[in-house]
C-alpha positions as CSV (number, residue, x, y, z in Angstrom):
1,X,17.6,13.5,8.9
2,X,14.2,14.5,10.2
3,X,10.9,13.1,10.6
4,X,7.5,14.6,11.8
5,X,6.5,13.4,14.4
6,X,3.0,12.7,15.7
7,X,3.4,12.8,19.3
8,X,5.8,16.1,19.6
9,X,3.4,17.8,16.8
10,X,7.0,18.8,15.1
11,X,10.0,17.9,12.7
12,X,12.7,16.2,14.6
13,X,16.4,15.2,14.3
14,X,16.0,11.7,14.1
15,X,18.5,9.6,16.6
16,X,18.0,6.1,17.3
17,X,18.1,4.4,20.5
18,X,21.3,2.4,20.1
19,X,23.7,3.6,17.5
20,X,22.7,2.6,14.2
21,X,20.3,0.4,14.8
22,X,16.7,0.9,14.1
23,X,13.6,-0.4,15.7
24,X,10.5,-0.1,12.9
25,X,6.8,-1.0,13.7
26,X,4.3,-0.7,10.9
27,X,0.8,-1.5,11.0
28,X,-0.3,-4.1,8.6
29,X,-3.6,-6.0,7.3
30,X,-6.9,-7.2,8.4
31,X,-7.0,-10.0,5.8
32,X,-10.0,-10.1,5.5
33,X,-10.4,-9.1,1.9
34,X,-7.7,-7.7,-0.5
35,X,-6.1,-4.6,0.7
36,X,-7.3,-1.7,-1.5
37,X,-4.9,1.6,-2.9
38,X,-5.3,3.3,0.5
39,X,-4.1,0.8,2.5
40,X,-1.4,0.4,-0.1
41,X,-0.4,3.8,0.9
42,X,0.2,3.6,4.5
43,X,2.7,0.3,3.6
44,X,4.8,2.1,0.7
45,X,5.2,4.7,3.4
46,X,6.7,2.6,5.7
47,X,8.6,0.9,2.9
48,X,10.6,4.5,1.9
49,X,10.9,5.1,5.3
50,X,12.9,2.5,5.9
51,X,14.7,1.9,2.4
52,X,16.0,5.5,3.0
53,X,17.2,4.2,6.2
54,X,19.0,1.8,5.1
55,X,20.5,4.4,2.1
56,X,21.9,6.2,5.3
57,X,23.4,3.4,7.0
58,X,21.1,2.6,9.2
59,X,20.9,-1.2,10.1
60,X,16.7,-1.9,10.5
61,X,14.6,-4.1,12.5
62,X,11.1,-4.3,11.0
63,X,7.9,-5.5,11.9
64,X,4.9,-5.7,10.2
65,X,1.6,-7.5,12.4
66,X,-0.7,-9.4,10.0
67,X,-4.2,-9.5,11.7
68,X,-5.9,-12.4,11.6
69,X,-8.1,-12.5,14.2
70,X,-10.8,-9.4,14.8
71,X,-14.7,-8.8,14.2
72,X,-14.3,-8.8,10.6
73,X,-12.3,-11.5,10.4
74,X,-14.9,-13.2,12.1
75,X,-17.8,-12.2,10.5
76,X,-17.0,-12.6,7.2
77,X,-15.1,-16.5,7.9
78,X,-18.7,-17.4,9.2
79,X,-20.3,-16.0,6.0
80,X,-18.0,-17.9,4.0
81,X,-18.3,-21.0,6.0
82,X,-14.8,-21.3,6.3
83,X,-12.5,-21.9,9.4
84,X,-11.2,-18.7,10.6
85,X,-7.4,-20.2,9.3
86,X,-8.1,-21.2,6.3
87,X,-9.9,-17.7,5.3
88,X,-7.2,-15.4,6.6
89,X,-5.0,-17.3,4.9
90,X,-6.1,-17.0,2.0
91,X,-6.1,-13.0,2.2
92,X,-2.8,-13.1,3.7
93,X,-1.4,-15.0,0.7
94,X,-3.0,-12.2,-1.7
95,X,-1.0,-9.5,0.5
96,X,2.3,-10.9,0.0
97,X,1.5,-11.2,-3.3
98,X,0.4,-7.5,-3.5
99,X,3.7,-6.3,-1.6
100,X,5.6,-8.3,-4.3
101,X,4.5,-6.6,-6.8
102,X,4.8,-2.7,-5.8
103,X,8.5,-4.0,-4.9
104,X,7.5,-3.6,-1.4
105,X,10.5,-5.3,0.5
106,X,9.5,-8.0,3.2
107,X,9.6,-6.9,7.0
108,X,11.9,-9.1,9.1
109,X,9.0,-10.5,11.0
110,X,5.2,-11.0,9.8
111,X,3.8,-11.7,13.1
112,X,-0.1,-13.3,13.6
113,X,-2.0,-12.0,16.1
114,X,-3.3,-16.1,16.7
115,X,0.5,-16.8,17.1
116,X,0.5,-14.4,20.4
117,X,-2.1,-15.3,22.5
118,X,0.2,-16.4,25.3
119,X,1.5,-12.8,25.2
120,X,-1.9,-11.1,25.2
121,X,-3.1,-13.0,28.0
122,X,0.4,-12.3,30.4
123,X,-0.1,-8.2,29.4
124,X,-4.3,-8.1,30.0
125,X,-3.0,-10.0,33.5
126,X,0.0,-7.4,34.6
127,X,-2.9,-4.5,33.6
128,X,-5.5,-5.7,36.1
129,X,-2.8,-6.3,38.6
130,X,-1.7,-2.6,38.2
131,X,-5.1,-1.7,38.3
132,X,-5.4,-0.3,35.0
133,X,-7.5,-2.9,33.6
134,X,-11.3,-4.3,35.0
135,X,-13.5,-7.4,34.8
136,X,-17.1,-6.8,33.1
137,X,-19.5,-9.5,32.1
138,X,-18.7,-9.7,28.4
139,X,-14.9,-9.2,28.9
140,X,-12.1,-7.5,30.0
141,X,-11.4,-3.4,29.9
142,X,-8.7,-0.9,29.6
143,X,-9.7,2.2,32.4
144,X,-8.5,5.1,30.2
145,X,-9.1,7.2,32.9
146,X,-6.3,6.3,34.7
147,X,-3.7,6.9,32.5
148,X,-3.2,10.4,32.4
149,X,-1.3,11.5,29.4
150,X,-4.1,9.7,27.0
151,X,-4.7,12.8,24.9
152,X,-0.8,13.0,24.2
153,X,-0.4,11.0,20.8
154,X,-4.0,12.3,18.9
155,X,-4.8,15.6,21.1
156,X,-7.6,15.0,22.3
157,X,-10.5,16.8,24.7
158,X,-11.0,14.0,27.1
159,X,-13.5,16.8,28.6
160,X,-15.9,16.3,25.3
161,X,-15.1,13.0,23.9
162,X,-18.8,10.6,23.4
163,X,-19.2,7.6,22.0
164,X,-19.3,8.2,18.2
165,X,-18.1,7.0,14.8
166,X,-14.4,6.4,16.6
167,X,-15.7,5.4,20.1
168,X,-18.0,2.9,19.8
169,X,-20.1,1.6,23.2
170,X,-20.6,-1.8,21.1
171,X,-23.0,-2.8,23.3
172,X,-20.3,-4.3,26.0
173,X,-20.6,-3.2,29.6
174,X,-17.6,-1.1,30.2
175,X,-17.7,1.7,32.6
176,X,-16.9,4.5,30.6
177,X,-17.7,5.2,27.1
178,X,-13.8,5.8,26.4
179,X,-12.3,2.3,27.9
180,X,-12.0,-0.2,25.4
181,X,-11.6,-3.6,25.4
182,X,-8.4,-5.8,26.1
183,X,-11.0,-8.9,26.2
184,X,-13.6,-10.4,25.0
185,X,-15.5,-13.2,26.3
186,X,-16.6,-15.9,24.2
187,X,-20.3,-15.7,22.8
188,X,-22.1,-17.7,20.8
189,X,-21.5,-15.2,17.6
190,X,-17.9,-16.0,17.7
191,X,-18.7,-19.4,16.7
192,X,-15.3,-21.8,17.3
193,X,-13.0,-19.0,17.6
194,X,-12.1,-18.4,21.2
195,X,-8.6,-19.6,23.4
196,X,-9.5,-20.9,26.7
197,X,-6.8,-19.2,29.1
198,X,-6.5,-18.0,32.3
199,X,-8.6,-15.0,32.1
200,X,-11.5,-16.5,30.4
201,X,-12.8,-18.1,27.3
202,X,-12.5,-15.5,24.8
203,X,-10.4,-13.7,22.1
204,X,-8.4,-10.2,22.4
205,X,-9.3,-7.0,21.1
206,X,-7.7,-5.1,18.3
207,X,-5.8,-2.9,20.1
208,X,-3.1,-5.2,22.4
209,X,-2.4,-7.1,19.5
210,X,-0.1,-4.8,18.1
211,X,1.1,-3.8,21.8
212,X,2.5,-7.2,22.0
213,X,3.5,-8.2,18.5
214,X,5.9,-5.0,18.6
215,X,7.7,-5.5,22.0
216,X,8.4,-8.8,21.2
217,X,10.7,-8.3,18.4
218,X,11.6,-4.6,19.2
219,X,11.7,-4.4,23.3
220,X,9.6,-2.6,25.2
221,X,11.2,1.1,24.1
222,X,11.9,0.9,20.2
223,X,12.1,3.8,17.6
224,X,9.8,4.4,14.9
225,X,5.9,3.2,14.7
226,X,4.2,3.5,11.3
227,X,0.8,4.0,10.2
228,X,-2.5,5.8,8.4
229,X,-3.6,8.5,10.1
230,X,-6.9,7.5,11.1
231,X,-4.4,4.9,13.0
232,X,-4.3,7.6,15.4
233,X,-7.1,7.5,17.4
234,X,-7.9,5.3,19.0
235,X,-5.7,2.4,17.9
236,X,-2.2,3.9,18.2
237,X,-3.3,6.0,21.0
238,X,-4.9,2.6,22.9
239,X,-1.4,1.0,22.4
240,X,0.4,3.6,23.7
241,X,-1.7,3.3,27.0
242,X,-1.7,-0.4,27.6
243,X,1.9,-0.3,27.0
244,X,3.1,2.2,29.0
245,X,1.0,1.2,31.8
246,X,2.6,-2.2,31.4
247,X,6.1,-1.6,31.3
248,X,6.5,2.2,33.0
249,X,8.8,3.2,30.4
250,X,8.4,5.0,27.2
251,X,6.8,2.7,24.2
252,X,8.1,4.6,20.8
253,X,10.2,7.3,19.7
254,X,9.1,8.8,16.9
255,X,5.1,8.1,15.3
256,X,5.0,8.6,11.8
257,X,1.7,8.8,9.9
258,X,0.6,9.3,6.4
259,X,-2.6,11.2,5.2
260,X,-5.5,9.9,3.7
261,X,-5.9,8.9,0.1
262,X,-8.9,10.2,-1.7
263,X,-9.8,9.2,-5.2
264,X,-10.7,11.6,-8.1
265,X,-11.2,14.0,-5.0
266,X,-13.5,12.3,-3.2
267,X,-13.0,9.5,-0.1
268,X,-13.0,6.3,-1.2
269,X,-15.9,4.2,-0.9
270,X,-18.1,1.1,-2.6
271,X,-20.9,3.3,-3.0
272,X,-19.4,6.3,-5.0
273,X,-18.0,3.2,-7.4
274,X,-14.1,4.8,-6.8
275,X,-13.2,1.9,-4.4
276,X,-10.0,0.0,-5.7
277,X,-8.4,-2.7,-4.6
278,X,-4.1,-3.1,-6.0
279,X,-5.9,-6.0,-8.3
280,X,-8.0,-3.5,-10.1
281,X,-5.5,-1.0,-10.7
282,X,-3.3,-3.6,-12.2
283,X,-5.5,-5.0,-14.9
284,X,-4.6,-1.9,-16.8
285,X,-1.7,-0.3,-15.3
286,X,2.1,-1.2,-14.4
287,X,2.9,-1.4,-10.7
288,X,5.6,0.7,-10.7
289,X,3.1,3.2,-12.1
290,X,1.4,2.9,-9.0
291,X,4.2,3.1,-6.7
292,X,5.7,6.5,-8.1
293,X,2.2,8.0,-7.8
294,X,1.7,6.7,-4.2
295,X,5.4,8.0,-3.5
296,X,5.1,11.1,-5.5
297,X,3.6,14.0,-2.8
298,X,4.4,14.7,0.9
299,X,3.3,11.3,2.7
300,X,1.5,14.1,5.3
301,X,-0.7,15.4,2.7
302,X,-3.5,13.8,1.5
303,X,-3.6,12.4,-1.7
304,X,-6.0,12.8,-4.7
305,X,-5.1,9.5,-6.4
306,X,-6.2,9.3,-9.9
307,X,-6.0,7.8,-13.1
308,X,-4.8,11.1,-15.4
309,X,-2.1,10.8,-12.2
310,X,-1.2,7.5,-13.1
311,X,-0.7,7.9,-16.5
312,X,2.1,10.9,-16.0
313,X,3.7,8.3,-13.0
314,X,4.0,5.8,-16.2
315,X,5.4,8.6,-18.6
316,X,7.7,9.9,-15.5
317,X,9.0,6.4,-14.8
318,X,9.3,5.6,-19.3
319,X,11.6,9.0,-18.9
320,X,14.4,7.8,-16.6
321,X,14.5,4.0,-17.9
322,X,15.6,5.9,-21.4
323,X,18.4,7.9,-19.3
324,X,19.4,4.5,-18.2
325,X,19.3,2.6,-21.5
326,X,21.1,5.7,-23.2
327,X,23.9,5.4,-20.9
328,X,24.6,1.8,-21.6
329,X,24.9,3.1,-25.1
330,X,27.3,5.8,-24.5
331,X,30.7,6.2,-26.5
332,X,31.2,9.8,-26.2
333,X,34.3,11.7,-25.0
334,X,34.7,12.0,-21.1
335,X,33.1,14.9,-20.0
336,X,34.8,16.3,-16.7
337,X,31.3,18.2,-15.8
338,X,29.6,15.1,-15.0
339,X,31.4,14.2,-12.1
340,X,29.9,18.1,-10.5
341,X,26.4,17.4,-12.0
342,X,26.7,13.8,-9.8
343,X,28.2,15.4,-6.3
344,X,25.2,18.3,-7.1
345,X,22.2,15.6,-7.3
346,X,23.3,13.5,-4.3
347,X,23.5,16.5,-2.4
348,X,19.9,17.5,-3.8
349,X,18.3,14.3,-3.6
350,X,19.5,13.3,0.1
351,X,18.5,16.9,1.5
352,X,15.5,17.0,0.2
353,X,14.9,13.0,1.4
354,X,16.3,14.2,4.7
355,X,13.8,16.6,5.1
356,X,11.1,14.6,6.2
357,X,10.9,12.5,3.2
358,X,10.4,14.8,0.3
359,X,10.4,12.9,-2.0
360,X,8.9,15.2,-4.8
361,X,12.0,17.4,-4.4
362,X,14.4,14.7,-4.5
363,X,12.6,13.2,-7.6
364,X,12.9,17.2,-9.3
365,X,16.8,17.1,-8.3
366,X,16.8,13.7,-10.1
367,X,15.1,15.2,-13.6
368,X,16.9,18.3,-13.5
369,X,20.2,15.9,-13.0
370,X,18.8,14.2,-16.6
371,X,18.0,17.3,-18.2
372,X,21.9,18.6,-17.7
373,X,23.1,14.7,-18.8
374,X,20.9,14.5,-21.8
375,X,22.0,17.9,-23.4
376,X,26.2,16.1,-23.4
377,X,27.9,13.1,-25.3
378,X,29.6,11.4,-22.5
379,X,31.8,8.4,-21.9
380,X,31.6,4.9,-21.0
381,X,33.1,5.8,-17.5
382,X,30.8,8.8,-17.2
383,X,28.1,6.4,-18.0
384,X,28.7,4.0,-15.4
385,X,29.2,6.6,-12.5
386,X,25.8,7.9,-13.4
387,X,24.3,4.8,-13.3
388,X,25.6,3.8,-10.0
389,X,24.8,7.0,-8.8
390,X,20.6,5.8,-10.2
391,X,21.0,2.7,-8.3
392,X,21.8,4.3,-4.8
393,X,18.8,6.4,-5.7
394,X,16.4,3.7,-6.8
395,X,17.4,1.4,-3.8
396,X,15.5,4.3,-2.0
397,X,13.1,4.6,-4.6
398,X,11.9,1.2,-5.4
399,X,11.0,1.7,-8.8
400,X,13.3,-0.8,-10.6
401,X,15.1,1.4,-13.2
402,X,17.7,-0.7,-13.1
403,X,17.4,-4.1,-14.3
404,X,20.4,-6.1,-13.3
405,X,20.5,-8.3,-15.9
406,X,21.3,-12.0,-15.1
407,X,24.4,-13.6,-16.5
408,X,24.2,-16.6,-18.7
409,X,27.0,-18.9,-17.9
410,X,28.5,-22.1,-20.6
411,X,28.1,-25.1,-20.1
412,X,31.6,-25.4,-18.9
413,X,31.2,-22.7,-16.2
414,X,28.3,-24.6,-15.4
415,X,29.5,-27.8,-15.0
416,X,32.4,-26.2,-13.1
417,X,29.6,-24.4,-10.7
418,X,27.8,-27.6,-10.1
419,X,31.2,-29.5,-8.6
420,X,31.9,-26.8,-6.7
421,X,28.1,-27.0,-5.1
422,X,28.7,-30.5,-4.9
423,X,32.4,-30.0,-3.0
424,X,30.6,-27.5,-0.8
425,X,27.5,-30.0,0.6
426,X,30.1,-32.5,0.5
427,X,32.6,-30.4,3.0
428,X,35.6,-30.9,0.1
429,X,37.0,-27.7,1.0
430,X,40.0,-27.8,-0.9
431,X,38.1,-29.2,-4.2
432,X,35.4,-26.2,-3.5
433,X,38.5,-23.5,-2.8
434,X,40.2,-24.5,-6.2
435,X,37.2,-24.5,-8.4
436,X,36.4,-21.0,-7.0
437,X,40.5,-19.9,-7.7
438,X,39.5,-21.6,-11.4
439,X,35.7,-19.3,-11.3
440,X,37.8,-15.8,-10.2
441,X,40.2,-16.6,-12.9
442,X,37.3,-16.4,-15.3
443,X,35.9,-12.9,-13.9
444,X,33.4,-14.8,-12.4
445,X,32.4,-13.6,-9.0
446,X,31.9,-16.1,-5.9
447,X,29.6,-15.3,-2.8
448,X,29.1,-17.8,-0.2
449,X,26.4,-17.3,2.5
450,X,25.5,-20.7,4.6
451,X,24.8,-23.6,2.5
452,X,24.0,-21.1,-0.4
453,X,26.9,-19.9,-3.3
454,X,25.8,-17.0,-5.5
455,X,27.7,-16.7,-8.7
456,X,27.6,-13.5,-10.7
């Protein structure tokens, strides 16, 4: 498997750090307002990424921060007069919603950036003791100058780099146009939000947020970091540098970024009226729709995301749930071919998923695969290989072509079900084993997990 990576500038055999276990980082919200299609991007990125993963065997770790404490965050509480909790939370709730609904799976951890102060604090401290970090009169500063390989990650001319749109003076007294801040000090602008600590009454800055959030879940040398590219600079390239100032060893393996995401050609923006939130889109298309189209091009070229484009993605996905429903319907003769056409698209699909995540290859493998099924009267059996074969590739996918459809159980099995539950909170172990002897009997299948029984 290989992955571009940002800070080698090439495609790279990807190996993880210990066996098959996978550190993941991925950049999440500012909820400050409902994410729009762009970021939506970056976060289905990270969710094929690791989904494909997972399809290879690959046991992952992932963290996703969810920033709740910033400028923005700030600004727009105070223009809401709302608490700074109470408002993030309320944009926070909308993202999980969001992820829900482009089948999105969870991270492991959701970590707040007002959940990690404590760790902020201890890695601002270890930076000024190592000299790598100054005291100014609005705050504390990272002194880019002395890390030396600071230009690795984006490329950069240190030489010619001035305070622009990405490099901001912000008014704060730093010493150099490049260092940015690990620290703010509390002013009267920031209204209630501040943490008294040992390093002042203040807040952090945006950038050793996700410095911290990371390590603490992955350690302080993990695998994969995910993001936008305009992630690049400075944010990604700032965490690199407090980090590896910090701890002296190497912060992540592999950087993956996706491109930007115009809209009918053009960047996205409020004034050009072709600024969408997920909401939007979903008052008049399905979110699978979505997620094909967001899926459906190199994640490392930009893409033009637009409505004509969405409209195929629906006719695309309408196309294989038909395969799918015509196989449950099949009563033809057992065709040996299929079991080639099968070995042939899971060869297709995972190289071209292996090669950097190409997924519009592996989704042409999948409808040429079709193409060849739909032209044959197969079996029951044939029908059922193939449509394991779909779920392996839609576990990677996300689109749900597969429906698992829920069993409806009698009354008896039901009664049956609840005694056992009862047996099991009760600790009636042999009452709970004979009941689930009695369940097995009746093709009934019996997973326990904890305190939780799943019966299928």
């Amino acid at each position: 498997m290989k992955l571009y990576n940002t800070l080698s500038k090439k495609k790279e055999n990807f190996k993880p750090i210990k066996g098959k276990d996978v550190g993941m980082y991925s950049c999440g919200p500012t909820v400050y307002d409902y994410a729009h299609i762009g970021n939506f991007r970056a976060y289905v990125v990270a969710d094929l990424l690791k989904r494909y993963l997972k399809y290879k065997g690959y046991k992952v770790k992932h963290v996703m921060n969810i920033t709740d404490v910033d400028d923005k965050t700030i600004r727009d509480s105070k223009k809401a007069k709302l608490s700074l909790k109470s408002f993030t939370k309320k944009y926070e709730k909308a993202f999980f919603e969001d992820l829900k609904k482009l089948n999105i799976e969870k991270a492991n951890y959701f970590p707040r950036a007002t959940e990690n102060i404590k760790g902020m604090v201890s890695l601002i401290k270890n930076l000024l003791k190592k000299g790598y970090a100054y005291e100014a009169k609005d705050g504390i500063y990272y002194k880019v100058s002395k890390f030396k390989r600071y230009d690795e990650l984006a490329g950069l001319d240190m030489s010619g780099l001035q305070a622009g749109a990405r490099v901001k003076n912000d008014e704060y007294s730093k010493e150099k146009v490049n260092d940015f801040a690990l620290w703010k000090y509390w002013s009267k602008e920031d209204g209630k939000v501040f943490w008294d600590t040992e390093i002042g009454k203040g807040r952090p800055g945006w950038h050793i947020e996700c410095s911290v959030m990371s390590t603490k879940y992955l350690g302080k040398h993990f695998d994969i970091h995910t993001g936008g590219i305009d992630l690049v600079f400075p944010h990604h390239t700032n965490e690199i540098a407090q980090s590896e100032a910090a701890d002296a060893v190497k912060f992540v393996n592999y950087w993956v970024h996706n491109e930007h995401l115009l809209v009918d050609g053009r960047k996205m923006s409020k004034s050009l009226g072709n600024f969408y939130t997920l909401r939007d889109i979903l008052e008049k298309y399905d979110a699978m729709a979505v997620r094909y189209l967001l899926i459906n091009s190199n994640y490392r070229q930009t893409l033009n995301f637009t409505f004509r484009g969405l409209g195929n993605s629906e006719q695309a996905i309408d196309k294989l749930k038909e395969l799918v429903k015509s196989l449950k319907k099949a009563n033809g003769k057992n065709e040996p071919l299929v079991k080639k056409f099968i070995a042939i698209v899971k060869t297709d699909f995972e190289k071209a998923m292996d090669n950097d995540l190409n997924v519009p290859e592996a989704l042409s493998s999948i409808f040429k695969f079709m193409h060849e099924i739909n032209k044959i009267e197969i079996s029951k059996k044939n029908a059922k290989d193939i449509i394991e074969v779909m779920k392996g590739f839609d576990k990677v996918l996300g689109l749900d072509l597969i429906k698992i459809e829920k069993r409806v159980f009698s009354k008896e099995i039901k009664d049956l079900i609840k005694k056992r539950d009862i047996a099991r909170r009760d600790r009636d172990w042999e009452t709970s084993d004979k009941i689930r002897e009695s369940l097995l009997k009746k093709d009934i299948k019996v997973s326990d997990a904890g305190n939780k029984s799943i019966y299928t």
